[in-house]
C-alpha positions in Angstrom: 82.4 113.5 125.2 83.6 112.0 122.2 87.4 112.6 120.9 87.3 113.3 117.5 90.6 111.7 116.6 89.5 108.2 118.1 88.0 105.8 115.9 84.9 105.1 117.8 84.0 101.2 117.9 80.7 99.2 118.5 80.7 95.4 119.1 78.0 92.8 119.0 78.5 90.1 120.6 76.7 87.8 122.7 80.1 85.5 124.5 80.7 87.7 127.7 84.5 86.9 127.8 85.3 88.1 124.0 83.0 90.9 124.4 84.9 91.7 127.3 87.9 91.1 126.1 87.2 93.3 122.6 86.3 96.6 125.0 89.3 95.7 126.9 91.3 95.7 123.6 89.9 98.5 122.4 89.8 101.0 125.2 93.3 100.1 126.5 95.0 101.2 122.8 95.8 104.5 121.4 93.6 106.0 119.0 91.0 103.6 119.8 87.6 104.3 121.9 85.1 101.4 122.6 81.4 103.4 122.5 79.2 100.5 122.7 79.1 97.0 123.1 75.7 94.7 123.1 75.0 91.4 124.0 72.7 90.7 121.1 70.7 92.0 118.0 67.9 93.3 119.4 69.9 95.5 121.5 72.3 96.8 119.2 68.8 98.1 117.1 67.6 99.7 120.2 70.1 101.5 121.3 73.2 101.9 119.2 73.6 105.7 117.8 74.6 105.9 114.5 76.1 109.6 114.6 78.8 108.2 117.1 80.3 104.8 115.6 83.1 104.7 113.0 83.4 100.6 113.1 80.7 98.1 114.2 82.8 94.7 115.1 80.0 92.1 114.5 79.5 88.6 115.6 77.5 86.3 112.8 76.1 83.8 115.4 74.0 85.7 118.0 70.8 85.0 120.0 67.8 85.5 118.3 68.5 88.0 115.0 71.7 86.8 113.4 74.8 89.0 112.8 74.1 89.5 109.5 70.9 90.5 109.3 71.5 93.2 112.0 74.0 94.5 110.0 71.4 94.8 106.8 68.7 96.3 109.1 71.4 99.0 110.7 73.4 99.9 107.6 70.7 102.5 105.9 70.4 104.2 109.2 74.1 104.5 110.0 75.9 105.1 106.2 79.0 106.5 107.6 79.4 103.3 109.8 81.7 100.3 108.4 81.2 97.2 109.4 83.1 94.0 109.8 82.3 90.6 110.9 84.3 89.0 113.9 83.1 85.1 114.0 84.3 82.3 113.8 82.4 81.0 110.4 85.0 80.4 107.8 82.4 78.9 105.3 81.9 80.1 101.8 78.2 80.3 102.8 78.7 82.6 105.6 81.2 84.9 104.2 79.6 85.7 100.8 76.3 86.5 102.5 78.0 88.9 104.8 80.1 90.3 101.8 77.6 90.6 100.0 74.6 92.5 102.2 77.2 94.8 103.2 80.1 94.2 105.1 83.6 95.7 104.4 85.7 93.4 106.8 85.4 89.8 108.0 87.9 88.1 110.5 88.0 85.4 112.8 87.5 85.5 116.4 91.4 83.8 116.5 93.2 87.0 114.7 95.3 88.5 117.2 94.6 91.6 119.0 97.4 93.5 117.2 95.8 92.1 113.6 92.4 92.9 115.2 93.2 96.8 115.9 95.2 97.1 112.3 92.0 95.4 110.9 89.5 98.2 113.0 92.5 100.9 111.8 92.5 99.8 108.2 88.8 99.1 107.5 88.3 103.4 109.2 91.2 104.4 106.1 88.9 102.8 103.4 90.1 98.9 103.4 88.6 96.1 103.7 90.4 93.5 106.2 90.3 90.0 105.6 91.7 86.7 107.9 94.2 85.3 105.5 91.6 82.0 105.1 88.7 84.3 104.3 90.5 86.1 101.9 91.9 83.1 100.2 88.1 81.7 99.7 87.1 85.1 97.9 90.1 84.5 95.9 89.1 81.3 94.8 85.7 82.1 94.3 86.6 84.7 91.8 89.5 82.4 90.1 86.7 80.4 89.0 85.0 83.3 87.3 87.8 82.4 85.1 88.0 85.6 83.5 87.6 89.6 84.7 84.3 92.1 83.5 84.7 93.9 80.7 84.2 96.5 83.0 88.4 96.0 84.3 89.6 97.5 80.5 89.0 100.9 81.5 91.6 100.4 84.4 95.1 100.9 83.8 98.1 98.5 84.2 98.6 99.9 87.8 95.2 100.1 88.6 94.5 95.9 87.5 97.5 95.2 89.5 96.1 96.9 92.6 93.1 95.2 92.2 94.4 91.9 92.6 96.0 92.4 95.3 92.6 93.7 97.1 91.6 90.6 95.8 93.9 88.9 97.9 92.9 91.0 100.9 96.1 92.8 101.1 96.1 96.1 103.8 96.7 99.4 102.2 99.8 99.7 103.8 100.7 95.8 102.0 100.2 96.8 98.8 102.6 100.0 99.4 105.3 97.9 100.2 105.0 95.5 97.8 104.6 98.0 94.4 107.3 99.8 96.3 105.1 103.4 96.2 103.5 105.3 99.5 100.2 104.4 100.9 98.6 107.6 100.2 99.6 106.5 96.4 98.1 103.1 96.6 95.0 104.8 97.7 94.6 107.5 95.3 95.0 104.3 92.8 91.9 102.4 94.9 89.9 106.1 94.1 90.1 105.5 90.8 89.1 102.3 90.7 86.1 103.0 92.3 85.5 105.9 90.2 85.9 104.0 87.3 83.9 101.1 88.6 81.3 103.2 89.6 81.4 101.6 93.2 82.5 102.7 97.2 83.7 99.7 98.4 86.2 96.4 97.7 83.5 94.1 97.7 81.6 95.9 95.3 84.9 96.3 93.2 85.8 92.7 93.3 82.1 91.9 92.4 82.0 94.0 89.8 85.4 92.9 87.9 84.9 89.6 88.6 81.2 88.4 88.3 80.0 84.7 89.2 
């Protein structure tokens, strides 16, 4: 039976010992419930049930089908589902293409488990998590867009400033803290953005506002 206050975690991933060590992670913290974990694409397709899963932790580099395009294949059928890569790519190619065919999180496999389960918690409340590195590179990347969408002028003072600090892959909670205002504020503030925006998630903000 699943407990409806858990956020219910898959993970892909084909090294036994991280695997492992991910359900391990998962199952032994609060608030956490690992549902599935697969060793490989192919499996994940088969048998993963997209009613259950809250977060899919997903591994770019697998046997046969890569991360990625397991993700694009599973994403229509599980829309509720959020998905972050866990890998150990830190190359502009790799993270783009995952950013851009749909995932709301990437991290590296060397974030700690603490930063791993904040990341899980804060990608379930509507973030997108980021490794420092990775979020540095999408900060660059849009620095040399040079200047924001037209699109950004309907935003307000606030709501520009909040963006760039998604652009810097700030947590909810980050943001709060430095604005000096609640989280539950900060997010009312990433609403609108989106609303304005016409988008649902930070990549597709940041994409938006700041086109290549």
């Amino acid at each position: 039976m699943i407990v409806d206050n858990k956020i219910n975690v898959s993970i892909v991933e084909d090294t036994d010992d991280i695997r492992n060590a991910l359900r391990v992670l998962i199952n032994g913290s609060k608030g956490f419930e690992c549902i599935h974990v697969f060793a490989d694409a192919e499996e994940a397709l088969k048998n993963m049930s997209s009613k259950e899963i809250d977060v899919v932790l997903m591994d770019i580099n697998l046997p046969g089908m890569d991360g990625i395009e397991c993700m694009k294949t599973l994403k229509p059928e599980m829309p509720n589902a959020q998905f972050m890569m866990c890998t150990v790519y830190d190359d502009d190619d790799h993270i783009f293409k995952a950013l851009r065919s749909g995932a709301s999180g990437y991290i590296l496999k060397r974030t700690s488990p603490a930063q791993i389960l904040e990341a899980i918690r804060d990608l379930h409340e509507g973030g997108s998590p980021m490794s420092s590195e990775i979020a540095r590179r999408v900060v660059d990347s849009m620095q040399k867009s040079k200047k924001r969408s037209e699109a950004t002028e309907m935003l307000t003072a606030r709501e520009n400033e909040i963006l760039d600090f998604l652009a810097k892959g700030y947590l909810y909670k980050e943001i709060a803290a430095e604005l000096f205002i609640s989280k539950e504020t900060v997010k009312k503030h990433i609403h609108n953005i989106y609303d304005k925006l016409h988008v649902q998630t930070r990549t597709e903000a940041l994409n938006k506002a700041f086109p290549k």
